[in-house]
N, C-alpha and C positions, 0 to 999 in steps of 0.2 A: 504493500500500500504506500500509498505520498503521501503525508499528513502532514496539513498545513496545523501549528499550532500559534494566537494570535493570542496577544498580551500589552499591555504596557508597561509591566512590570516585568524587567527581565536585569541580568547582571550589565554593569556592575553595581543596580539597585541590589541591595539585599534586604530578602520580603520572604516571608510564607511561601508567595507567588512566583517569586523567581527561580526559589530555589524548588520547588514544585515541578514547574516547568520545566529544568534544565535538566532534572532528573527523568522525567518522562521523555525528553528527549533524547538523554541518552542510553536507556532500556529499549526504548523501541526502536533506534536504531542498530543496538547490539540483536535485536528480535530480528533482525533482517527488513525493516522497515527504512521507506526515507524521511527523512522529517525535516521541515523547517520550520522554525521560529520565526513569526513575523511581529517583528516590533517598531519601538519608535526611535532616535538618537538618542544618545545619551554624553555630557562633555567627557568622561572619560572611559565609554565604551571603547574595546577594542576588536581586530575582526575575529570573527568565530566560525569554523565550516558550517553550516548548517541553517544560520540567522542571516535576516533580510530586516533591514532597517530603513522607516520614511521617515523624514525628516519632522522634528517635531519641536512643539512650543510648549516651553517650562511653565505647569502651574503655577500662578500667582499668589496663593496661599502659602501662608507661612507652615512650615513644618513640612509641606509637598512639594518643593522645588526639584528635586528628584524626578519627580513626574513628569510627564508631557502630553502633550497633547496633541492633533492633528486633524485638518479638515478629510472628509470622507469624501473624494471626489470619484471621476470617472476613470482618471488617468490610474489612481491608485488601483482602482477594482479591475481592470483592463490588466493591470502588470501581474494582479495574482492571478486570474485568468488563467493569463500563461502560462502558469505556474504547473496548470493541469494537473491539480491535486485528487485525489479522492474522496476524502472527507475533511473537512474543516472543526477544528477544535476551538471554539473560543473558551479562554479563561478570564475574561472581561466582560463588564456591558457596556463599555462607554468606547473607545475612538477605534480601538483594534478589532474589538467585537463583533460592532459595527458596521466594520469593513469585513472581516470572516463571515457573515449572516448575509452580505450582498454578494461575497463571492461563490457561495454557497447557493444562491438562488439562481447566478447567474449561469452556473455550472451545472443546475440541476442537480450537486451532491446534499448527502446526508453533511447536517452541521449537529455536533454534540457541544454540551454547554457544561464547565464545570463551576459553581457558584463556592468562590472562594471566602470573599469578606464580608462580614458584615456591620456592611455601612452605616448604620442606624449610629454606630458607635465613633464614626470620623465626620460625622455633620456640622461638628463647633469648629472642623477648620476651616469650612465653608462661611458660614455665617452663626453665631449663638442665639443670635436675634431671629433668625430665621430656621431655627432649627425645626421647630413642630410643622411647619408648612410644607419643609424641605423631606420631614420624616414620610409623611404622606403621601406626598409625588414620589418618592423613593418607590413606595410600599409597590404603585399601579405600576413605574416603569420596569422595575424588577420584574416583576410577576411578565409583566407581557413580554420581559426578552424573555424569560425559559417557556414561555406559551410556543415561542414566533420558533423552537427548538425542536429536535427532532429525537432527543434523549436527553435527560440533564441528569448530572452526577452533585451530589453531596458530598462533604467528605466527614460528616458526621449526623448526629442522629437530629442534635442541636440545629442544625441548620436547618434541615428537613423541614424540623418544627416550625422554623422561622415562615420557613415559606406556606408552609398548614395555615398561617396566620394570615399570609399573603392575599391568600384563594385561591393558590396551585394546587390543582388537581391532576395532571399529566401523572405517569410513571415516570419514576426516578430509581437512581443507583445509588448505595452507599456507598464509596470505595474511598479510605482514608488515604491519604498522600503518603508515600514509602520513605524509608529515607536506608542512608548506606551504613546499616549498623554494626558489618567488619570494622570498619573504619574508625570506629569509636571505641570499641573497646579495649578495654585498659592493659592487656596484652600487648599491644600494638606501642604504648609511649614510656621511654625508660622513666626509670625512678629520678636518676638525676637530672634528668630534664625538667623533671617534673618540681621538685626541689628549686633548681635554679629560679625558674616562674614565680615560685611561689615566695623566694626570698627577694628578689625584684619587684615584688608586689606590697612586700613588706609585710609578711606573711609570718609568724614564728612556729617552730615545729610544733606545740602545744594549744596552737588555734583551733577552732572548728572555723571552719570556711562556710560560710551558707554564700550558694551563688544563682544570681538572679542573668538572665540572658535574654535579650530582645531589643526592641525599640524603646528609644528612651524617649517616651511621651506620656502626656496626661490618661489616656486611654488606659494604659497598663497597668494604672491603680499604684505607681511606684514609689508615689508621694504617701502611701496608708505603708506600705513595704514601710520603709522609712520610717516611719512614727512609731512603727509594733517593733521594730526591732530597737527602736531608743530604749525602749522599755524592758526588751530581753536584756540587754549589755549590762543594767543596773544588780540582774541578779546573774549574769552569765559572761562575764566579762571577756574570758578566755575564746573569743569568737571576734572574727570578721565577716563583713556584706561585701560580697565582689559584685559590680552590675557591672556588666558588659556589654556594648553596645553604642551605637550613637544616635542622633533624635533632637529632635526641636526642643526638649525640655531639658536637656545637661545642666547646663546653670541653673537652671529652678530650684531643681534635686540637689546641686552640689550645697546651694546658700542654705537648702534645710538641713543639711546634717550639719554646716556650722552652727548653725541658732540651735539646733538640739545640743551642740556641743559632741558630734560623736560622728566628726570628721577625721579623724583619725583612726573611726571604726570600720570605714566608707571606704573602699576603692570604686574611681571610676576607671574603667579602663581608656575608656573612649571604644570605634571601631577598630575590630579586628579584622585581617585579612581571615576569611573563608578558610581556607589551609591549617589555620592555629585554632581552630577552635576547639577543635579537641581536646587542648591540653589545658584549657581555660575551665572543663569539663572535669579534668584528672586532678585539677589540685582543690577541686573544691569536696566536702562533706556530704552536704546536702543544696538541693535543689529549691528555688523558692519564687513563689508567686503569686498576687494578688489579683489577676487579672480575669475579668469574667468576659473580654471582649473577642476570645480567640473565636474559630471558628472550628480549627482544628487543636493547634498549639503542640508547631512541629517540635519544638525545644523540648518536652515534656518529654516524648518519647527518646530523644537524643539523648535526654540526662538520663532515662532508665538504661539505656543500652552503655551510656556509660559507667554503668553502676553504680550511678546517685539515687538515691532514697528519694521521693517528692515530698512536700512540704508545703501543701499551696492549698487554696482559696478552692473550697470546690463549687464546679462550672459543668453544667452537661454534656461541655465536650470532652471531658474524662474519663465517661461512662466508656467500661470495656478497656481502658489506661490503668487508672487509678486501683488496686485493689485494698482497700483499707488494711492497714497493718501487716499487709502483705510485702505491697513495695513502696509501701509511704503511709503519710496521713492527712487527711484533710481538715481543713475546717472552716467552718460555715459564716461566721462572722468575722471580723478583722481582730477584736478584742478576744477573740480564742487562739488567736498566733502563738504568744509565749509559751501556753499551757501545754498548746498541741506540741511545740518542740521539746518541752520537757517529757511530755511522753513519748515520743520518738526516741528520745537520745537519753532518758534517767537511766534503764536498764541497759549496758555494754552488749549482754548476751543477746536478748532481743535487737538490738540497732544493728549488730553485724549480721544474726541471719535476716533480716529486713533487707539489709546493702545486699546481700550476696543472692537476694529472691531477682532485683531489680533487671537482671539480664532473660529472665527464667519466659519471661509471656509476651516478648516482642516481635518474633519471628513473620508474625503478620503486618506486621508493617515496613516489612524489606522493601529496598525500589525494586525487587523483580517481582515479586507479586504486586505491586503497585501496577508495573508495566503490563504482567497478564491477564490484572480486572480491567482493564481500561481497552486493552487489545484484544478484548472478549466481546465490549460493547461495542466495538466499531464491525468488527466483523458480524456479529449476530444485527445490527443494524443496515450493513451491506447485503444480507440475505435476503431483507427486505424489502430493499430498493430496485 
């Protein structure tokens, strides 16, 4: 098959979506498939075999300049055309989408839809003032691109929901996003490597590390992060917070842990290259998170696979992740943080078989079963057509 895959989110954006993408690209090209990426420019994208970039214009919202954007003309749908693809993937509804859904008609192929974010939760980069109005129009346009589809994939149960709420009534797929979980595990990175990081971090061999990993924005709940663990250091002193990542709110987050006063508890890293993530993974304890806005929440399963415990905020897109006491703990309100880490980590015998459960129930989320539910729908979809 040729499968056009269409986004505006691709490298060297680092997103859910990109990395999503770039993984499905490259399964189903190892599957004996051709694939291309069609996206937008980017100032420090570089050439990649496989990706086709139109030239695009930088959101004007703060915290989304990353993004772009692009008019949907004729010339554009004319050059995929050519492209004489099979089926059309979009992983957008807006500029790429768009264009995948015209080229898709124009070509008479099937187009599959994967609904990755949810938007409801990035409306105040838009407007704050306009957010209920904008929530609304959201709800109708969404719903009508997975209608105007011809298969649409979830990548959780959560989402599903989201759209039950919508008024989507079509058939849909569950298939969560894979990721490469040889790669992470703790086999893989020496000890002194690992050491060195963690003393360049300012790390001491006697810490627990709790490590938070994503986007640093309002969204992520990272400002309550912050507050509940001021509150841990007072009786748990022997710990540090690594958050790793970069984001429109860095400086927000940095001036509240000085006014907490436990800016010295605080690593920010800033962005890391893609390649080191791993080890930003190996030198931490445990895994943490306060965020209800994922949709999937690739990081979650990263840090099981890398044999971190979880520690987070539970969210429905956990269900079938998260096994309580098994390979972590949740909890329900924010003011339950401290409590839930002392039960996690009071007992030594208990916390190590927790850590050592955490590798044990991921196997399902590899990118090559990733790559053969998705390569199931296109082709049971082409029998169709």
């Amino acid at each position: 098959m040729k499968i056009g895959l269409f986004t505006e989110a691709y490298f060297p954006i680092i997103s859910g979506v990109s990395v999503s993408v770039r993984i499905l690209k490259n399964e189903l090209t190892r599957l004996g498939h051709e694939v291309v990426v069609v996206t937008l420019t980017h100032p420090n994208s570089s050439e990649e075999e496989g990706v086709y970039r139109f030239k695009g214009k930088a959101l004007p919202m703060k915290g989304m300049g990353e993004y772009s954007i692009a008019r949907v003309s004729k010339s554009k749908v004319q050059t995929m055309v050519d492209m004489k693809f099979d089926i059309v993937h979009c992983h957008t509804e807006f500029t790429m989408g768009r264009l995948g859904r015209k080229v898709a008609k124009a070509c008479n192929i099937p187009v599959v839809h994967t609904y990755h974010t949810m938007y409801d939760d990035y409306l105040h980069f838009i407007s704050k003032k306009l957010k209920k109005p904008l929530k609304w129009i959201s709800k109708y346009y969404f719903r009508s691109f997975a209608n105007s589809s011809d298969e649409v994939i979830f990548p959780t149960m959560k989402v599903k929901e989201t759209f039950d709420y919508y008024g989507y009534k079509k058939p849909y797929h569950i298939i969560p996003t894979g990721i490469y979980i040889d790669r992470l595990r703790k086999i893989n990175y020496k000890k002194k490597e690992i050491n060195r990081l963690r003393k360049t971090l300012g790390i001491a061999e006697n810490e627990m590390v709790l490590l938070f990993l994503g986007r640093i924005s309002l969204e992520k709940n990272i400002e309550e992060l912050i507050n509940q663990y001021a509150k841990l250091t007072k009786s748990h002193n022997k710990t540090k917070l690594v958050i790793v990542g970069g984001g429109p709110d860095v400086d927000k987050f940095k001036k509240q842990a000085i006014n907490l006063k436990i800016d010295d508890k605080v690593v920010f890293t800033g962005m890391i290259p893609p390649n080191e993530v791993g080890f930003y993974y190996q030198i931490a304890d445990l895994f943490v998170n306060f965020s209800t806005t994922e949709t999937q929440g690739l990081t979650y399963i990263e840090a099981l696979a890398s044999g971190l415990p979880l520690l987070v905020k539970w969210d429905s897109n956990l269900e079938g992740v998260l096994e309580t006491q098994i390979n972590g703990i949740a909890f329900f309100e924010d003011e339950e943080f401290v409590k839930a880490y002392e039960d996690l980590t009071s007992n030594q015998v208990k916390f190590q078989k927790i850590t050592n459960n955490t590798t044990k129930l991921i196997d399902k989320y590899s990118a090559k079963n990733y790559a053969l539910s998705i390569e199931k729908v296109y082709k049971d979809i082409l029998k169709k057509a």
